[in-house]
C-alpha positions as CSV (number, residue, x, y, z in Angstrom):
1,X,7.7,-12.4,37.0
2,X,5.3,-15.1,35.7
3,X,1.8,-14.2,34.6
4,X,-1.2,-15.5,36.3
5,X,-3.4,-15.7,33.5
6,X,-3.0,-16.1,29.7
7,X,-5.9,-14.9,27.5
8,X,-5.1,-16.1,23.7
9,X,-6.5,-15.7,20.4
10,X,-9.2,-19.1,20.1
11,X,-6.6,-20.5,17.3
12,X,-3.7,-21.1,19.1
13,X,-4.2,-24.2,21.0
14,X,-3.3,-24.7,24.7
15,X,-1.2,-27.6,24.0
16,X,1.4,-25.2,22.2
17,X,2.0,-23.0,25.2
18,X,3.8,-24.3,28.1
19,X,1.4,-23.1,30.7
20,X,-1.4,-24.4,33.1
21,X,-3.9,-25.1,30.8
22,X,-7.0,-24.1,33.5
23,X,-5.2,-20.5,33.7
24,X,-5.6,-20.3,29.8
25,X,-8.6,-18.1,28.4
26,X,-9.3,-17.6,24.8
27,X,-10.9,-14.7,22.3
28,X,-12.4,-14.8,19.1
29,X,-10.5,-13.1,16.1
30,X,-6.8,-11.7,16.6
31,X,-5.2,-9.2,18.2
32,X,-5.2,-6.4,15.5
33,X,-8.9,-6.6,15.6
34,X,-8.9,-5.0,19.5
35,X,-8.1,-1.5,17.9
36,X,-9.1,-2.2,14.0
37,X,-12.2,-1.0,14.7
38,X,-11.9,2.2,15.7
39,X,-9.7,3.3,12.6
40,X,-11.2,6.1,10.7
41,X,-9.2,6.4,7.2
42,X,-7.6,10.0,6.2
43,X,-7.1,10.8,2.9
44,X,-4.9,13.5,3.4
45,X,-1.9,11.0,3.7
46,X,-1.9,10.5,0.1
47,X,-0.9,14.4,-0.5
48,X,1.2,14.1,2.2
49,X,3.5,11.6,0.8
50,X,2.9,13.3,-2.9
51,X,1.0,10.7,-4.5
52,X,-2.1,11.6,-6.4
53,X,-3.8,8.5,-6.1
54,X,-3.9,7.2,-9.9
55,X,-0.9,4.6,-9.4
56,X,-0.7,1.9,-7.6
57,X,0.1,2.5,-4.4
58,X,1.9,-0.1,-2.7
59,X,3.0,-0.1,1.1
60,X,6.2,-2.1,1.9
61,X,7.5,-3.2,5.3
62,X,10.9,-5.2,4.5
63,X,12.2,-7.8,6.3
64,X,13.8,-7.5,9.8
65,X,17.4,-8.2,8.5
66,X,19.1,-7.6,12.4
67,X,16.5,-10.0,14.4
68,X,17.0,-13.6,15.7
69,X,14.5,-15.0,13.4
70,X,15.5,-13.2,10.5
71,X,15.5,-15.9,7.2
72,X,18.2,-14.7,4.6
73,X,15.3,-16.3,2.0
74,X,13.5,-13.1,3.5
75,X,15.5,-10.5,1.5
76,X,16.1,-12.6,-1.3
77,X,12.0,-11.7,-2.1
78,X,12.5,-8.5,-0.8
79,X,14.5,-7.6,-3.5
80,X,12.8,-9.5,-6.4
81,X,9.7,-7.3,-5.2
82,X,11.6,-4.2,-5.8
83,X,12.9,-5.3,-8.9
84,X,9.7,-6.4,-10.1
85,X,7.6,-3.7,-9.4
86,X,10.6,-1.2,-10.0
87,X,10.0,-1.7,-13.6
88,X,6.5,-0.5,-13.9
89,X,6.0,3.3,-14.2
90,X,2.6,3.6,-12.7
91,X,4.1,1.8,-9.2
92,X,4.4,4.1,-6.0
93,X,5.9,1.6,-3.4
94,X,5.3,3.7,0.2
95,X,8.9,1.7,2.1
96,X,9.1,1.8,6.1
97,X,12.8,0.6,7.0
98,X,12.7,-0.4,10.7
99,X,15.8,1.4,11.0
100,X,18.4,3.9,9.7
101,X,21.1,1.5,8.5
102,X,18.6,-0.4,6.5
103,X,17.0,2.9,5.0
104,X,20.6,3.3,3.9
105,X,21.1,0.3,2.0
106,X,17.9,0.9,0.4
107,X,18.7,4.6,-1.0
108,X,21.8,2.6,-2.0
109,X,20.4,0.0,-3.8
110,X,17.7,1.3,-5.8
111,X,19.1,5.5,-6.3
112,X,17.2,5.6,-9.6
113,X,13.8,4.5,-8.0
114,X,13.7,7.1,-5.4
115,X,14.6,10.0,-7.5
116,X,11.6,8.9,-10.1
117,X,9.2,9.0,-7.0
118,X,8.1,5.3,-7.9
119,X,10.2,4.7,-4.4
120,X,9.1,7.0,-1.4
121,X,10.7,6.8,2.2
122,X,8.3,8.7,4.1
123,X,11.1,11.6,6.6
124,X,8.7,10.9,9.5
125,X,6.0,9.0,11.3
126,X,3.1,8.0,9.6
127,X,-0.2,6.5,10.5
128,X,0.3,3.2,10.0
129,X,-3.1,1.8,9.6
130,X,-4.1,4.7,7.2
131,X,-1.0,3.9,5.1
132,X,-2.5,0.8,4.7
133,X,-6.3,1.6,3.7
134,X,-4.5,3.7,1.3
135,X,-2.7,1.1,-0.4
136,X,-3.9,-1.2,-3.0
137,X,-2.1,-4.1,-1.4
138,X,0.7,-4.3,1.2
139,X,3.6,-6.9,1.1
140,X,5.5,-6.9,4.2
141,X,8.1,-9.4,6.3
142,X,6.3,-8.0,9.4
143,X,3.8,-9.9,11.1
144,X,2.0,-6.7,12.8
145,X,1.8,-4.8,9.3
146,X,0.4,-8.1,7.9
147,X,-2.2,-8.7,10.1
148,X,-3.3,-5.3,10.2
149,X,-3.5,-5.6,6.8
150,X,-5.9,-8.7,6.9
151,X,-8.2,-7.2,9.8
152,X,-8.8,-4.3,7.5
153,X,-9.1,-6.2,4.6
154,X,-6.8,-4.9,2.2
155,X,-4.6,-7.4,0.1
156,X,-1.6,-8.5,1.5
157,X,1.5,-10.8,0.2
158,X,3.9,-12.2,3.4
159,X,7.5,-12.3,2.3
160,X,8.4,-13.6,5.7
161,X,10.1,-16.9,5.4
162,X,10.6,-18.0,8.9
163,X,8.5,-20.6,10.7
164,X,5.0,-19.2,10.2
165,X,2.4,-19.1,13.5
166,X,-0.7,-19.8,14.1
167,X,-2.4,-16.9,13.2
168,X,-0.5,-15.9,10.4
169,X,-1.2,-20.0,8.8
170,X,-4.8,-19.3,10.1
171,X,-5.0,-16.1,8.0
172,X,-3.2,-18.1,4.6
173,X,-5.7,-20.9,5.5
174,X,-8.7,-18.4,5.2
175,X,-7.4,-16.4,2.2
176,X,-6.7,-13.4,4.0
177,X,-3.2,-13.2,3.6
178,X,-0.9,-15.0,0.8
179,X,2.3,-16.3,1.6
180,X,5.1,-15.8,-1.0
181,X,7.6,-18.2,-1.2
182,X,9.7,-17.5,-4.5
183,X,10.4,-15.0,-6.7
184,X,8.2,-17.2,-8.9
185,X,5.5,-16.3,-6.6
186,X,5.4,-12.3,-6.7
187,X,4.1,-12.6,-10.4
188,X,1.8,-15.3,-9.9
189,X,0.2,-14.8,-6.8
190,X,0.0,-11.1,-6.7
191,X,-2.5,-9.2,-8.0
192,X,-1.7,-5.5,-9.5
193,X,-4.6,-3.6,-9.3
194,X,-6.2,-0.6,-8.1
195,X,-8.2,-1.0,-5.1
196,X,-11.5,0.7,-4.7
197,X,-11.5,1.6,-0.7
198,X,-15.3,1.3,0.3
199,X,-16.8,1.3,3.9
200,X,-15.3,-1.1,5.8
201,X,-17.1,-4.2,7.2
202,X,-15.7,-5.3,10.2
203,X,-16.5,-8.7,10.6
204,X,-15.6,-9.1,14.2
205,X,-16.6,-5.5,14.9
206,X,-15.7,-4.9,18.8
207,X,-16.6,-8.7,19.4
208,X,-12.8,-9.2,20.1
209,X,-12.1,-6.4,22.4
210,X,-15.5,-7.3,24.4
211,X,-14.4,-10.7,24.9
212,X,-11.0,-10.1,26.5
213,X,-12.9,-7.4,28.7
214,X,-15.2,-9.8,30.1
215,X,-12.6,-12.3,30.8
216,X,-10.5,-9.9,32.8
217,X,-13.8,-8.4,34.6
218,X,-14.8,-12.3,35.5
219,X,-10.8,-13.1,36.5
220,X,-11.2,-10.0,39.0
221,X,-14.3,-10.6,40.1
222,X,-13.3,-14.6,40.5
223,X,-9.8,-12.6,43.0
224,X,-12.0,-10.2,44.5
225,X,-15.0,-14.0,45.9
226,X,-11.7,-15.4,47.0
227,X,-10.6,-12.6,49.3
């Protein structure tokens, strides 16, 4: 089934979808900032995971090894990030595996971190967004983590190395998120310090979300004149 209607974020241009360019609509901002907004942070989550707050806290989304996309170059950093920041005591990197056989390898890999705590593989679901207001930066080979990231505005460090879209070169562009490209990079371009969490200022606010309501209410309204 074909769509009718496409409603994209403002910086992807028409020309790069195939599609009927007078059946494209546009909103301002990205999709992460539809629900952003309505995130209210819970500190509880740093008991929860056993972290007292004092090191730095560092949430890490590795790369997805199993998909079609998937950049060997990917893991390559991956691994030069846990290395890196494996040798600092004062590190608590918060992993999500996107699936058992790569928790696995990772519990393989790096025994020593885990049992020192400086590694910690949360046993069950965990608020995702809080995890990262939490963090002092987030490095990730997941678009959605990275994004989320950026709409919240905490620091974060792309160790994706597939073709990068639009909105991901938009954020790099507009210094919201940095793209890592070497093992070279992870000491150069990241910065290792503690975060102060303050009240969030949502640039786009609900701006997003309000926009991709009214274009729906017009598109029905549009169905509804033609019979």
């Amino acid at each position: 089934i074909s769509p009718t209607w496409l409603i994209l974020p403002e910086i992807i241009s028409k020309e790069s979808v195939k599609f009927d360019k007078r059946r494209i609509f546009k909103y301002p901002g990205i999709k992460e900032d539809v629900y952003v907004p309505t995130f209210s942070p819970d500190p509880s989550i740093l008991e929860e995971l056993g972290i007292d707050g004092k090191d730095l806290i560092i949430a890490i989304r590795p790369p997805a090894t199993e998909a079609h996309y998937f950049n060997p170059e990917s893991e390559v950093l991956f691994n030069a990030v846990m290395d890196h920041f494996g040798q600092m005591e004062d590190v608590r990197m918060i992993l999500l595996p996107r699936n058992r056989n790569q928790e696995i390898s990772i519990k393989k890999n790096w025994p020593e971190l885990i049992s020192k705590h400086r590694v910690i593989i949360p046993d069950h679901v965990i608020d995702g967004l809080n995890l990262i207001w939490h963090s002092d930066f987030v490095i990730s080979g997941g678009g959605t983590m990275n994004r989320e990231a950026a709409a919240l505005g905490v620091p974060v460090y792309s160790i994706f190395r597939g073709k990068i879209g639009a909105v991901d070169r938009y954020l790099s562009d507009n210094g919201k998120l940095t793209l890592l490209e070497s093992a070279e990079d992870i000491d150069k371009k990241i910065s290792s310090v503690k975060r102060v969490p303050t009240q969030r200022v949502m640039i786009h606010s609900n701006r997003t979300l309000n926009s991709i309501v009214a274009t729906i209410i017009s598109l029905m309204d549009r169905r509804r004149n033609q019979g």
